[in-house]
C-alpha positions as CSV (number, residue, x, y, z in Angstrom):
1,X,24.2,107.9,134.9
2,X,23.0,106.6,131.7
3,X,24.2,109.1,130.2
4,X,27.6,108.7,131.3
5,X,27.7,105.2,130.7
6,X,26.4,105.9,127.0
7,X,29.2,109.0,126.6
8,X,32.1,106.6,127.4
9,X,31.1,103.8,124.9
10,X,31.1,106.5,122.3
11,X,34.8,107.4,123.2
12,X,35.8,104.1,122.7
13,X,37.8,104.7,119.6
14,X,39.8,107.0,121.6
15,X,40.4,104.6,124.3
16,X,41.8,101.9,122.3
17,X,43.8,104.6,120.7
18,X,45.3,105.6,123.9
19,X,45.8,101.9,125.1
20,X,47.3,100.9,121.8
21,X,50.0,104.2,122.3
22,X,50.5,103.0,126.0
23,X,51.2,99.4,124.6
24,X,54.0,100.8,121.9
25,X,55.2,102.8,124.7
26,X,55.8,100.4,127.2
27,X,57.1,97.7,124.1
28,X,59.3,100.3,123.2
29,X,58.4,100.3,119.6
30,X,58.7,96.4,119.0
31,X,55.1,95.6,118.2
32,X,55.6,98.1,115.5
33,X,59.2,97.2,114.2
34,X,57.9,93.3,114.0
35,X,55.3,94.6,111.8
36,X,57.4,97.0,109.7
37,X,59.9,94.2,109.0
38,X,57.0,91.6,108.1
39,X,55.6,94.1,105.8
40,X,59.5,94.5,104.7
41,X,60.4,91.7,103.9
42,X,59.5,91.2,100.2
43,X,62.4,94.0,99.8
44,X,65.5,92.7,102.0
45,X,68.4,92.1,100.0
46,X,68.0,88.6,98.1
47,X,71.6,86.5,96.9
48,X,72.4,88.9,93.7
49,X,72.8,92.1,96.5
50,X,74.6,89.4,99.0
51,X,76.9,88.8,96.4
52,X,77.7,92.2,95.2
53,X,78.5,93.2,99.1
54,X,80.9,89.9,99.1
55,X,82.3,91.6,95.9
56,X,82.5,94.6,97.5
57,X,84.5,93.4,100.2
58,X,86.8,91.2,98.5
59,X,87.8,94.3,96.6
60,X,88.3,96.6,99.4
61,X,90.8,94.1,100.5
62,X,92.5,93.6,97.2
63,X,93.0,97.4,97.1
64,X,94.3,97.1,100.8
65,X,96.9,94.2,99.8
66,X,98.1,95.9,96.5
67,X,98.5,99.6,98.4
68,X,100.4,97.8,101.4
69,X,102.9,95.6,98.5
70,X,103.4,98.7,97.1
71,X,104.5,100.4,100.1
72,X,107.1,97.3,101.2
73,X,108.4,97.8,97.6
74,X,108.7,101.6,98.1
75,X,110.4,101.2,101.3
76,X,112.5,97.9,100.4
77,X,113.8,100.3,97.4
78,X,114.9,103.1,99.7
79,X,116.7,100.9,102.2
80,X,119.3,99.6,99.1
81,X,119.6,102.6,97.9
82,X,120.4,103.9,101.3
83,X,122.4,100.8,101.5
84,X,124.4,101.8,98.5
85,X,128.3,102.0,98.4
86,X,129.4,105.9,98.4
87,X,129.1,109.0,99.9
88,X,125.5,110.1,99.0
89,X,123.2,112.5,100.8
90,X,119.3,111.8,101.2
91,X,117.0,114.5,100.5
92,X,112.8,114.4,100.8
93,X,111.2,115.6,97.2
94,X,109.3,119.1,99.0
95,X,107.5,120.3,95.4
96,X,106.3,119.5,92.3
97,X,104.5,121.4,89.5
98,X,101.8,119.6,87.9
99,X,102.7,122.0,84.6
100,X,105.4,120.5,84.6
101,X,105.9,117.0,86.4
102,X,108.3,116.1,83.7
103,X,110.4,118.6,84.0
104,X,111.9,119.5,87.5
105,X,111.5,119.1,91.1
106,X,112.7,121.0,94.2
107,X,114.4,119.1,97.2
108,X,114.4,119.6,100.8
109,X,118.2,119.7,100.9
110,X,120.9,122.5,99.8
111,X,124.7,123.3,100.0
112,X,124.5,123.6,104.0
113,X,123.6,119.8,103.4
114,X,126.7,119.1,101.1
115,X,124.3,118.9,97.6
116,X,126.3,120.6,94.6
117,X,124.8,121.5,91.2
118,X,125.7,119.1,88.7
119,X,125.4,115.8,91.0
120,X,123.6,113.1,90.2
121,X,119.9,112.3,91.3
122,X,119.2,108.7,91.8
123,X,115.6,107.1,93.0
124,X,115.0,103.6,93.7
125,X,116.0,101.8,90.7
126,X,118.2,104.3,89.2
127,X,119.0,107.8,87.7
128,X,116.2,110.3,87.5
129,X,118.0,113.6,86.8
130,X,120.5,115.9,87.8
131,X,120.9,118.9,90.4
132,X,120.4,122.3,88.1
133,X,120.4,124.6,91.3
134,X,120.7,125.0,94.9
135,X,119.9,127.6,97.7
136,X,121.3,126.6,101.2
137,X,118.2,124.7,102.3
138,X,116.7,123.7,98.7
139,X,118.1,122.4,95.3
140,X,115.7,122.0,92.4
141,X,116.2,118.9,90.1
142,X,116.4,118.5,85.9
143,X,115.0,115.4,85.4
144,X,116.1,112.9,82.3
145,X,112.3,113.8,81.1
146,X,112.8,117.6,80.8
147,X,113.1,118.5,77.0
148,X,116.0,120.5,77.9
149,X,117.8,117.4,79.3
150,X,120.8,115.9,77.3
151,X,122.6,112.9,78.7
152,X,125.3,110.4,77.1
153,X,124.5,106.9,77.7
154,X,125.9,103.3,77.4
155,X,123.9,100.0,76.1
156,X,126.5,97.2,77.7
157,X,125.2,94.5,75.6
158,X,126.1,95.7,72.3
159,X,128.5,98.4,74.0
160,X,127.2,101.5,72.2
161,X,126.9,105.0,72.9
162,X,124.1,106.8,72.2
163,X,122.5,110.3,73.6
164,X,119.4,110.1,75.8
165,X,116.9,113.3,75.2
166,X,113.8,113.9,77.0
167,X,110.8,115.4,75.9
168,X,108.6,116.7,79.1
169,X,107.0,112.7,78.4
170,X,107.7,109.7,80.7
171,X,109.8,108.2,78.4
172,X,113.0,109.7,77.1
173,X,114.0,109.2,73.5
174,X,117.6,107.2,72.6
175,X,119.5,108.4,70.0
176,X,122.2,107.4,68.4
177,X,125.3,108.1,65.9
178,X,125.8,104.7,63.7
179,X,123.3,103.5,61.8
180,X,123.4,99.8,63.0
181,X,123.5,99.8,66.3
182,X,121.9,96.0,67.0
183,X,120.0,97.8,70.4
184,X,116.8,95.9,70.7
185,X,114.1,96.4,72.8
186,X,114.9,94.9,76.5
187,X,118.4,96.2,76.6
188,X,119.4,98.0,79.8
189,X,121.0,101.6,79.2
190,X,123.3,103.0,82.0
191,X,125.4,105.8,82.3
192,X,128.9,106.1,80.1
193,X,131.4,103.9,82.5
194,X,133.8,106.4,81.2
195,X,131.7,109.4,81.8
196,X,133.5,112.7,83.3
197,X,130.4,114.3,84.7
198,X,128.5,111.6,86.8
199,X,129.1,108.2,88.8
200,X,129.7,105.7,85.9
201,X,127.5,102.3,85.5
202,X,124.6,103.9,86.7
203,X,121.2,102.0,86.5
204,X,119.0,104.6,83.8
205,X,116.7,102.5,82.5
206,X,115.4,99.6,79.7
207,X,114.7,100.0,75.8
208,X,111.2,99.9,75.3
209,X,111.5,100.2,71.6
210,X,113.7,101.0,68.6
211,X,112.8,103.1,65.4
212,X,115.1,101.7,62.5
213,X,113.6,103.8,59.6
214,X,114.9,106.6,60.9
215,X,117.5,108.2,58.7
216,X,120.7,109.1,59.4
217,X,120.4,106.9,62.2
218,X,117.8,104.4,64.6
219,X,116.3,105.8,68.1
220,X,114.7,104.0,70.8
221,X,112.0,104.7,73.4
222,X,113.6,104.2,77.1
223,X,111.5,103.1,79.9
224,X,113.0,104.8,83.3
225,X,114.1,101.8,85.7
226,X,112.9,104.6,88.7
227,X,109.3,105.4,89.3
228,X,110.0,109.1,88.1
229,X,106.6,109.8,88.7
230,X,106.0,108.5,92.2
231,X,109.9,109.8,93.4
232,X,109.4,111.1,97.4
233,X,112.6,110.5,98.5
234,X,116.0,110.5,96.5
235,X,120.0,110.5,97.0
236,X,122.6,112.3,95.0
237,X,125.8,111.4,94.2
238,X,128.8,113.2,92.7
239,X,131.8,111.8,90.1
């Protein structure tokens, strides 16, 4: 008997083991996450990590604000021009290449939809291009940013001509025929009110800058009034 007695003493490491087990197990663990968060605490975040995740949050909802402006400008913008006086017909921008996102891009509309080579492409805000091609279903767009585009222009203000020339960039390149043309750099180019070949008065875009060193005569750099490289949905327009 003593020997029992002196057998079960001996064990007691074990015992307290089990009882120690039995007494997380019935806690659930929250003997042990008490300690583990005392033991933690020298590490929890402290004001400089507070204030980053305030940051961090403010941010997030800057982002949120600014993308959902954005999107009531984008949509504002498409309801005028939808708005607009005419006959025009709507088409979705399908494809773009990102060789060449200056150059062209390919509607979701063709002649079965009424779109004729040669009509005028307009975005919120103003000309972007004109239709080079269509298919029945499809018509692919030059844009006033392909090098290959050539377009006569008006600057109201000091009623010049000049010839707007793109050069696969963002911004066209103004040039013009008289050496003093008095175009300065705010002016808003349109389309020839006398032009043969599309509407007339049509919204292009603003001078960004003028060149008068160059020889025989100045050019200026044209800022697009449309968002040429944003464009999802357009309208074209015929003379």
């Amino acid at each position: 008997m003593a020997g029992r007695i002196n057998k079960v003493l001996q064990a007691w490491p074990w015992w307290l083991l089990l009882a120690v087990l039995a007494g997380v197990r019935l806690s659930k663990g929250a003997g042990v996450l008490d300690a583990y968060a005392l033991l933690s605490r020298p590490f929890w975040p402290g004001p400089a990590q507070s204030e980053w995740l305030r940051s961090a949050q403010q941010l997030d909802q800057q982002t949120r604000l600014q993308q959902l402006e954005s999107d009531n400008a984008r949509l504002r913008g498409l309801i005028a021009l939808d708005q607009a006086k005419g006959a025009r017909v709507s088409a979705p921008v399908i494809s773009r290449q990102a060789s060449g996102w200056w150059q062209q891009l390919e509607l979701g509309k063709g002649s079965l939809q009424g779109v004729r080579a040669g009509s005028a492409v307009l975005a919120p805000g103003g000309l972007i291009g004109r239709v080079a091609s269509v298919t029945p279903t499809t018509a692919r767009v030059a844009l006033l940013t392909n090098s290959t585009s050539r377009l006569g222009v008006w600057v109201p203000r000091v009623q010049r001509h000049g010839l707007l020339i793109g050069g696969d960039t963002p911004r066209p390149r103004l040039q013009f025929l008289d050496k003093d043309t008095g175009v300065r750099p705010g002016d808003v180019v349109t389309t020839s009110p006398a032009s043969t070949l599309l509407p007339p008065n049509l919204t292009v875009g603003v001078v960004q800058s003028v060149d008068e060193e160059l020889v025989p005569a100045p050019d200026a750099v044209v800022q697009l009034s449309a968002p040429i490289d944003a464009v999802d949905w357009v309208q074209l327009a015929s003379r």
